[in-house]
C-alpha positions in Angstrom: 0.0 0.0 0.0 3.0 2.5 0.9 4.3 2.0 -2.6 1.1 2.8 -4.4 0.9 5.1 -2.1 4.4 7.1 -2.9 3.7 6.2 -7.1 0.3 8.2 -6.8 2.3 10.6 -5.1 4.8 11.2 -7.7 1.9 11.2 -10.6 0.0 14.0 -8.2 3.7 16.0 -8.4 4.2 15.5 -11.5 1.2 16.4 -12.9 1.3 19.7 -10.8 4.7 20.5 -12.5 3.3 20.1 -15.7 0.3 21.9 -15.0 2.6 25.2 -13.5 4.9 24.8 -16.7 2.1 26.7 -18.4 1.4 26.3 -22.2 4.9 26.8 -23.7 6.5 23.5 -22.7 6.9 20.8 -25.4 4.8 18.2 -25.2 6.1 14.8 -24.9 6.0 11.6 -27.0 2.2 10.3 -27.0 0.8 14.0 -26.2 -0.1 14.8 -29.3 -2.9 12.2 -29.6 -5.6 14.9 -31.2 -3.0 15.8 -34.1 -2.4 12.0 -34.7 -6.1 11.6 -35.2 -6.7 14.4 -37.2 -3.2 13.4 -39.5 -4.7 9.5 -40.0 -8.5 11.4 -41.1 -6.7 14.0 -43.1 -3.0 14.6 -43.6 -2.1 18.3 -43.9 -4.9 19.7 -42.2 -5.7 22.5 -39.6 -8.6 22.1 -36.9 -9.9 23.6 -34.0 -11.5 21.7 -31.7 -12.9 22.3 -27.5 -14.9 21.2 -25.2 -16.3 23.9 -22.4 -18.6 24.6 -19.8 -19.9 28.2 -20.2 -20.9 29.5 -16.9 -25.3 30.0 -17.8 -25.3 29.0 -20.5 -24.3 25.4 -20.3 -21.6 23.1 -22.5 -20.3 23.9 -25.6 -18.6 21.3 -27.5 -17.4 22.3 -31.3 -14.9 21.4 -33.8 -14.0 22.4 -37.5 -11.6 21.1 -39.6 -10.2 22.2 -43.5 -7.6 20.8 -45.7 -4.4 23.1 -45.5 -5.2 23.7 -49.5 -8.6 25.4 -49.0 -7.0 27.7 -46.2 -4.1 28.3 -48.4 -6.1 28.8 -51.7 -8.8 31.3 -49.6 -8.5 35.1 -50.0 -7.3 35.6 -46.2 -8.1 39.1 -46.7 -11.5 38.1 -46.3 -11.5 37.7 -42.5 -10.2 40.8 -42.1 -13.6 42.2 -40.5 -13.9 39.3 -38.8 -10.5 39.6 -36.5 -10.9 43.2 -36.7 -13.9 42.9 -34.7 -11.9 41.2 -32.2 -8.9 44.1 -32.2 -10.1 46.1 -29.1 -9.2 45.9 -25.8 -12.9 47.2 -24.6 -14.6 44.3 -27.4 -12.4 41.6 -25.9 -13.5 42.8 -21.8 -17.3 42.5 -23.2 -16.4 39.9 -24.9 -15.5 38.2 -21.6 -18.2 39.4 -19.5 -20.8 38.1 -21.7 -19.0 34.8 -21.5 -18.8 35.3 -17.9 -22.7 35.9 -17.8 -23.0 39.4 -18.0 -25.5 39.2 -20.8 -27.5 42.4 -20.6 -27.2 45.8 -22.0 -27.6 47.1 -18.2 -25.2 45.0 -16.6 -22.7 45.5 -19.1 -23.3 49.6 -18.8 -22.6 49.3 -15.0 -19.4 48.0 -15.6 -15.6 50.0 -15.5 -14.0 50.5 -18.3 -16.1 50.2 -21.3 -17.0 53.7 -22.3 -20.4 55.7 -22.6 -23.8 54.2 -23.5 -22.9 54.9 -26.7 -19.5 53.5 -26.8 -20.7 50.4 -25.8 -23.5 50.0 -28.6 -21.0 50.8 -30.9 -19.2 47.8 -29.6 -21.5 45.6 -29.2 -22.4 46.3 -32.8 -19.4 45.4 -34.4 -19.4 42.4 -31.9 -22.4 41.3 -33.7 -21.5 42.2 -37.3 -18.2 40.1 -36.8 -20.3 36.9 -35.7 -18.9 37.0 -32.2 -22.3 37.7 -30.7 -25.8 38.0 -31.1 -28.9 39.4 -29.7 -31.1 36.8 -27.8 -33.7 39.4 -27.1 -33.8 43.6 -27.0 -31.1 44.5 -24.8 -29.8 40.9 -23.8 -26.2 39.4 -26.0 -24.7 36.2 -26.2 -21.5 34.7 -28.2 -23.3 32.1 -29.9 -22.9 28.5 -29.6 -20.6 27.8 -32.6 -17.9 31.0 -31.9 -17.5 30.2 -28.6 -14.7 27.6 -28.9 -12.6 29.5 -32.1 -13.2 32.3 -29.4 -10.9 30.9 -27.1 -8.7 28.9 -29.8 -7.8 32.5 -30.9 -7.2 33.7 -27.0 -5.0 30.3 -26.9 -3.1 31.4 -29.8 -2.0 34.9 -28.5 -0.5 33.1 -25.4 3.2 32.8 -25.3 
């Protein structure tokens, strides 16, 4: 028992160091068990893939894959409006509240930092005309279902 004891011990540690390394550590042989699956379905491939429990709202699970050549081949100029809708340090703090389950117009007035009433329509606007949220009733927002997850891939890219 002592020496099951001390292995589940060491797992616990190790674990914990792993988790504390943060995410610019390598990963290790046998880590990359998503990529391995996606490379047998489709060899030179990008996809984004998550699973998440938004608080309110409930789970979202999503993923999306293309071949490398449609990506490549695709006028990236294109989804300029769409990342430029996420360019803003006051779109990004709604963006966050919302997810957070700040949902209404209200609420999100009340709230440091995001600028006058109209400021924050005019955020919110562009929010909505970049597909990152949408209007569930007057006055009430939500980042829907499907953006949620390429939502945070994107905030998992920017991290260092």
């Amino acid at each position: 028992m002592a020496d099951r004891l001390k292995d589940l011990e060491a797992r616990v540690a190790a674990l914990e160091e792993a988790a504390s390394a943060g995410p610019e550590t390598a990963a290790t042989e046998g880590d990359f068990w998503a990529l391995e699956t996606l490379e047998q379905r489709s060899p030179e491939a990008v996809m984004v893939v998550g699973s998440v429990q938004v608080p309110d709202a409930g789970p979202a699970r999503w993923q999306y894959a293309l071949p490398l050549e449609t990506i490549v081949d695709r006028d990236w100029g294109s989804a300029a409006g769409v990342l430029d809708a996420l360019a803003n340090p006051v779109r990004l703090s709604l963006l966050k509240l919302i997810f957070d389950g700040v949902r209404s117009t209200a609420e999100l007035a009340g709230q440091e930092g995001l600028g006058t009433t109209g400021q924050l329509h005019h955020h919110l606007r562009a929010l909505i005309a970049g597909g990152w949220l949408h209007s569930t009733s007057r006055g009430h927002y939500e980042i829907p279902a499907d953006r949620i997850v390429p939502l945070l891939a994107i905030l998992t890219a920017t991290t260092s």
